[in-house]
N, C-alpha and C positions, 0 to 999 in steps of 0.2 A: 076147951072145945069138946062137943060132945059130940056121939056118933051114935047111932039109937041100931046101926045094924051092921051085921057080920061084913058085908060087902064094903061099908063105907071103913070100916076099922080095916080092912085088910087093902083098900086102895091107898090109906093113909099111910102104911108101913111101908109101902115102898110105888109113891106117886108115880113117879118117870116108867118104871117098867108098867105100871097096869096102863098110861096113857098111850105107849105105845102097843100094847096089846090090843087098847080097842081102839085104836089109829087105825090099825092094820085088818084083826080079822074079822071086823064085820065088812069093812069095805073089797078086800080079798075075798071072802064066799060069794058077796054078789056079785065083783067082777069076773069071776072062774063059773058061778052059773052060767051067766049070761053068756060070757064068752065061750066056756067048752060044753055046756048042757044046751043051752039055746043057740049058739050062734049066731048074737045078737051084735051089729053094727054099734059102734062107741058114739054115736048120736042117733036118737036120745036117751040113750040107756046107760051112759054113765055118768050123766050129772049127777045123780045122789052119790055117788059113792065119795066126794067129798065130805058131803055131809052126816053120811055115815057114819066116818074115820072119822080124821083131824078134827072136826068142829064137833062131834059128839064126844068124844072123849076128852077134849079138851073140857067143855063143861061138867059131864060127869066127874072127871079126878078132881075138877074146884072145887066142884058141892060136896065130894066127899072130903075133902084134906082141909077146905076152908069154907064152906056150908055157905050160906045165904051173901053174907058180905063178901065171899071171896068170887061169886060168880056175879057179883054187882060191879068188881070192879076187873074183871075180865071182858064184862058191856062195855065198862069208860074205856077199856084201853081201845076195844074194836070201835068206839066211836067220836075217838080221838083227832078230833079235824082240825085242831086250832092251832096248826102248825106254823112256820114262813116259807112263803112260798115258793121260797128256792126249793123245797123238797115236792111238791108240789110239780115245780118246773122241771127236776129231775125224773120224776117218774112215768110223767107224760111226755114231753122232748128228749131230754136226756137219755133213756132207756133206747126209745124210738130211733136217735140218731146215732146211737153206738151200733146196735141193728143194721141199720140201712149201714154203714161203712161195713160193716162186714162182707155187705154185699160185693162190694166192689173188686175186691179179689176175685172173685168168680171168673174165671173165660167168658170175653163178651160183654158183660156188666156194667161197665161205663156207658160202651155205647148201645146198650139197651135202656138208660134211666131213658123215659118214656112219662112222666107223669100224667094222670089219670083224674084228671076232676071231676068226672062223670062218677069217678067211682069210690070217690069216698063216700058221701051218706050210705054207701052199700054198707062199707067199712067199719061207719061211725056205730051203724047198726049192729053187725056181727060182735063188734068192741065192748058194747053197752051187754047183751046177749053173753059173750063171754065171763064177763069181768062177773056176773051172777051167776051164771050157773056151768061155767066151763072150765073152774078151779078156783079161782080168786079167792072168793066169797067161802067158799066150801074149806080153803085148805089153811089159810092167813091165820084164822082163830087159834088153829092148833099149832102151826110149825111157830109163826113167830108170836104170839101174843102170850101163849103157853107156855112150850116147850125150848126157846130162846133163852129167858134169863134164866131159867135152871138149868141149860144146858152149862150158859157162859159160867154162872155161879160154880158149878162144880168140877169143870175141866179147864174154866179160862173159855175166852175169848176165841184165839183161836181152834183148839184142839174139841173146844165145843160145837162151833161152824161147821166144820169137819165133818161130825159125830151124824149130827143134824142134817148135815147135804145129803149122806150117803143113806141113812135113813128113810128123807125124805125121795131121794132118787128109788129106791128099791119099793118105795110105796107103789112105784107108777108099773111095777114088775109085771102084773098081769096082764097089762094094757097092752102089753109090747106081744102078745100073741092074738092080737090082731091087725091082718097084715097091713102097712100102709101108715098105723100110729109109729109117730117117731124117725119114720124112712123103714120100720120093722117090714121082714121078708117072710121068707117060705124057711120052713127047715129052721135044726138049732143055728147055725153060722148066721140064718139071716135077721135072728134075734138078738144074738150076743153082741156082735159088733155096732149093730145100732145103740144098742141099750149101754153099753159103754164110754160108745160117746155121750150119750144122754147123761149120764153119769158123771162126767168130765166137767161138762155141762152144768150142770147143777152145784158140782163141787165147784166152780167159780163164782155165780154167780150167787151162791152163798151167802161168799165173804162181804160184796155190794148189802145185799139184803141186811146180813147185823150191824155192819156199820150204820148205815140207814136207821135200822130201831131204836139200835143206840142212841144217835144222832136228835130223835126227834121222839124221844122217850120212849120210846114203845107204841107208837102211830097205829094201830090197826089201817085206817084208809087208807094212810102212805104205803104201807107191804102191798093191800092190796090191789094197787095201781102200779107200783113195782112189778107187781106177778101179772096184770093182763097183759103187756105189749108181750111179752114172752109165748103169750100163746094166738096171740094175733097176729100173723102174717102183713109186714108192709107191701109185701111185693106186688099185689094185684093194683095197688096203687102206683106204684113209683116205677118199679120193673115189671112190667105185664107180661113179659116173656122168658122171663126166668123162672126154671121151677124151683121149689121148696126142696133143695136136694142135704143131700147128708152131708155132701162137702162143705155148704151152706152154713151147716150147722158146727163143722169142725171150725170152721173159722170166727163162730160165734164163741166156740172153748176157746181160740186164741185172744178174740179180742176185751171179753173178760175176765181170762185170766191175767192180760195185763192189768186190768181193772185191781182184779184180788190182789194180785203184788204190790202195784202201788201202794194202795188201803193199809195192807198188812207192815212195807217197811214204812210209811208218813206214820202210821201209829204206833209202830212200834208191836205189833202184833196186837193192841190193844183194843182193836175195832172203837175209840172211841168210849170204851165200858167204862172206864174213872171218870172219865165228862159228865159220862150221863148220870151217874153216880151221885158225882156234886151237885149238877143242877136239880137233881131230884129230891137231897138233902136240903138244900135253899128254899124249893119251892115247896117244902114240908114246914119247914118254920115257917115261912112267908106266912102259908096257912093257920099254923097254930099261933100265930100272931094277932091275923084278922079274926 
């Protein structure tokens, strides 16, 4: 494998740190502009900043560590749809309906479920809108199609999910200083504690996520229908009078990190990585057969 310059030779020597360097600070300068130089609102001024990080660095460290064939098959994984559709039916109900139980614990919540049919096409719109350009699209390339199997590859399964959550949570760190993203407040206190739970947060729903890639080799679509109900709001739908509160959200760290536990002991901490291993071994011969 050849590298014709000093940039690509020196991302090759150590991949994982240069991708997370430019994961972070091109997407961190322009959300610290905008947010402390302009004091620019997070719609619509931070949808590039996906695209900036995770999905730009993801294809830079490929073209540099594995050139042309290696970001050809960083496309196949991101347009990898030829799943079953259980996973499919998990990303879109599944997700959606772990969500809404969450709600339920709330003061009130039961007897505010209220359903709203007037107000899904609003929904369906925002959903569609999001899932492009309001993280999905922007962040999937990088955490899981990327930086997933090398994570698992070098620490395991779980200790890599891990590595990866907290990573991926601290990406979102600037965002949290403006006020309103997250439940974030006024003052350090009103930052940290949200950003904490968000953190929590993220470090469960993780664990769902690699099992999932695992699961269904490395799916780019599937992550990224995974990650929109996450930032899609059911409640204007189903609970019209509930707001989006932080308690809201602690109980969404409860109810997936039951999720991560189960995953973690039925596999044995394995998220599923030897499965996908074999079936990816199989479907290599299969090929070199045909």
């Amino acid at each position: 494998m050849r590298h014709t310059s000093r940039a690509a030779r020196a991302i090759a020597r150590r991949p994982m740190t240069w991708f997370f360097v430019l994961a972070f600070a091109p997407a961190w300068a322009y959300e610290l502009i905008c947010v402390i130089v302009f004091r620019l609102p997070l719609m619509p001024w931070m949808i590039a900043a996906p695209f900036l990080g995770p999905t730009a660095a993801a294809f830079v460290v490929t073209h540099a560590v594995e050139g042309r064939e290696g970001v050809r098959r960083l496309l196949r994984d991101l347009i990898r749809w030829r799943v079953a559709a259980r996973w499919y039916l998990l990303a879109l109900v599944g997700v959606p309906a772990l969500l809404t139980v969450c709600v339920l614990p709330l003061p009130g919540a039961l007897s505010a479920l209220d359903p709203q049919p007037a107000a899904i096409p609003t929904w369906l719109v925002l959903y569609a809108v999001v899932l492009v350009v309001g993280g999905p699209l922007g962040e999937e390339p990088g955490w899981r199609c990327f930086a997933t199997p090398r994570l698992q590859d070098r620490f395991g399964p779980t200790v890599g999910t891990f590595v990866l959550a907290v990573l991926w949570a601290l990406w979102h760190l600037p965002l949290s200083l403006i006020e309103g993203y997250n439940h974030a407040g006024a003052g350090l206190g009103g930052i940290i504690r949200p950003f904490l739970i968000f953190l929590a947060f993220v470090i469960c729903v993780s664990y769902l996520f690699t099992w999932v890639f695992n699961r269904t080799q490395g799916s780019g679509p599937i992550a990224i229908l995974l990650h929109t109900p996450l930032n899609v709001s059911l409640l204007p739908v189903l609970f019209p009078t509930v707001p989006d509160s932080l308690r809201y959200q602690v109980w969404q760290v409860v109810g997936f990190g039951v999720v991560a536990v189960v995953l973690l002991v039925l596999t044995r901490g394995r998220l599923s990585l030897a499965s996908a291993r074999h079936r990816g071994a199989e479907e290599r011969a299969l090929a070199k057969r045909c």
